[in-house]
N, C-alpha and C positions, 0 to 999 in steps of 0.2 A: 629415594625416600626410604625404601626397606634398610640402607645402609643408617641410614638417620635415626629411622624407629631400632635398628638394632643396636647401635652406638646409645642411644636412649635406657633401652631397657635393661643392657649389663649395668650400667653407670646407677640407676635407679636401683638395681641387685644389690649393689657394693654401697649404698644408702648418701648418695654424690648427691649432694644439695644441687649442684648446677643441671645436672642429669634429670631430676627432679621437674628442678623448674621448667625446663626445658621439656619435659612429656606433660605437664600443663598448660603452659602456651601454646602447645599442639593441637591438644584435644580439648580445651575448655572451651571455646567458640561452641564444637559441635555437640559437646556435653549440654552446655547452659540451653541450646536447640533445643535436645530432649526432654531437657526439665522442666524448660517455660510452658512447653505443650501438657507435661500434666502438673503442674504447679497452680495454685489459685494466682500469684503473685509472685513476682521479683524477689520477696525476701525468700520465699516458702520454696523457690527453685535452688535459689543460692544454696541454702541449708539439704536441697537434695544433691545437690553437686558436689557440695564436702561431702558428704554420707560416702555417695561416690567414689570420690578421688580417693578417699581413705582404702575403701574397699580395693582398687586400684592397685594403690600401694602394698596392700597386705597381701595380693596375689598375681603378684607379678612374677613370682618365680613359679606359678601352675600355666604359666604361656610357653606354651612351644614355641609359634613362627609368631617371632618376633614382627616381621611382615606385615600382619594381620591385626598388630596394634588398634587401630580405629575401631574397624569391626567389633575387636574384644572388650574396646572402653564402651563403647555404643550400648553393648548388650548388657553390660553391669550398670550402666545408668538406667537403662531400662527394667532392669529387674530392681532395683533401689526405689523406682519412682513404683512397680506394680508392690513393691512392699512394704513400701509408707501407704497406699491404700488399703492394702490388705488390714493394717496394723487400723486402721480408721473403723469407725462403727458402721458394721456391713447396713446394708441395706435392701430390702428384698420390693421389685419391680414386678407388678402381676400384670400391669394392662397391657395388649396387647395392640401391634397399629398394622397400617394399610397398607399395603406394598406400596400405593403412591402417594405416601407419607414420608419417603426415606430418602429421596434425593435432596442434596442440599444443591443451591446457587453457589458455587465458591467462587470458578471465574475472573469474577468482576472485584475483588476484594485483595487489598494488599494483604501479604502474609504478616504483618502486624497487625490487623483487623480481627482474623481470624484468630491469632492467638490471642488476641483479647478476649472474643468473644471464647475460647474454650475455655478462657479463666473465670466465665463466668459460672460453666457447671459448675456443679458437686462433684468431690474429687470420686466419690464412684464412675459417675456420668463419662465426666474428661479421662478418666480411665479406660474405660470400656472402647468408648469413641476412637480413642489412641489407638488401643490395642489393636482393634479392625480396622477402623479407615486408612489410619497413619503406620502401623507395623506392620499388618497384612495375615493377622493371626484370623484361624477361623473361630468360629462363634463357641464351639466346642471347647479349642484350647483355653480360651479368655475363659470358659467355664471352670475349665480344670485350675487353671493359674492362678482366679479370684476363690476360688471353692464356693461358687454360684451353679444354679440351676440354669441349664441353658437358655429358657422362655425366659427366666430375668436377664440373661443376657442382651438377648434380644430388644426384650422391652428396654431397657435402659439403653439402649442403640437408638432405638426409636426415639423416647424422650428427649436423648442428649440430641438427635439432628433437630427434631422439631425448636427445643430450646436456641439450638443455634439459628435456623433458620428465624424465629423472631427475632433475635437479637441482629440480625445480620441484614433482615428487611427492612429494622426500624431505620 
């Protein structure tokens, strides 16, 4: 596969339409993944996946190990989708919740379920939610990233599970 991703990314260098296509059919499955998780909808994913791939393309010659291809698309879809929320009208979360408020039932729910229901937040919410349940960032970083106060972080954690666990009970 490193020989594929690296045959990809000279070819994509030297601006090869096939080269091209061909590091999209790759990584656009696991792109459109990242999107859908913080997208309200199908079209609003789409439109963050071009953002994306563009991005992609414009700094493919700042990749070293070709190798690590995925990883590196991974992370640029990630920072696309945390700065269409940034670019969104902030929002500031004061309440505060219960330590045993915060677990969700997931379990039992197909992973189409669930990403339905994250489409149901608010793109802060399914942001926030992303950024710790699903990337593994801690509360501090998602503060620093979103330029939020940690305790809204928090609180918007809280809300976003709470929301999902309604939506997910009903």
């Amino acid at each position: 596969m490193s020989n594929e991703y690296t045959r990809m990314v000279e070819g994509c260098r030297r601006r090869d339409a096939k080269a091209q296509r061909a590091l999209y059919d790759a990584m656009a499955p696991m792109a459109m993944g990242v999107c859908m998780r913080y997208a309200r909808d199908r079209e609003q994913a789409q439109d963050l996946l071009q953002d994306g791939f563009i991005k992609v393309y414009e700094n493919l010659s700042k990749l070293r190990e070709p190798e690590k291809l995925g990883a590196w698309v991974y992370h640029i879809m990630i920072n696309v989708c945390i700065n269409h929320c940034r670019a969104a009208k902030p929002q500031t979360y004061i309440e505060d919740c219960a330590a045993d408020a915060v677990t969700l039932p997931l379990d039992p729910f197909a992973a189409e379920e669930i990403v339905k229901a994250l489409q149901q937040l608010s793109a802060p919410l399914r942001t926030v939610f992303n950024l710790i349940e699903v990337e593994g960032y801690s509360i501090e970083e998602v503060a620093k990233e979103l330029k939020m106060q940690p305790s809204s972080v928090r609180s918007a954690l809280c809300r976003a599970k709470a929301q999902l666990r309604t939506y997910l009970t009903r």
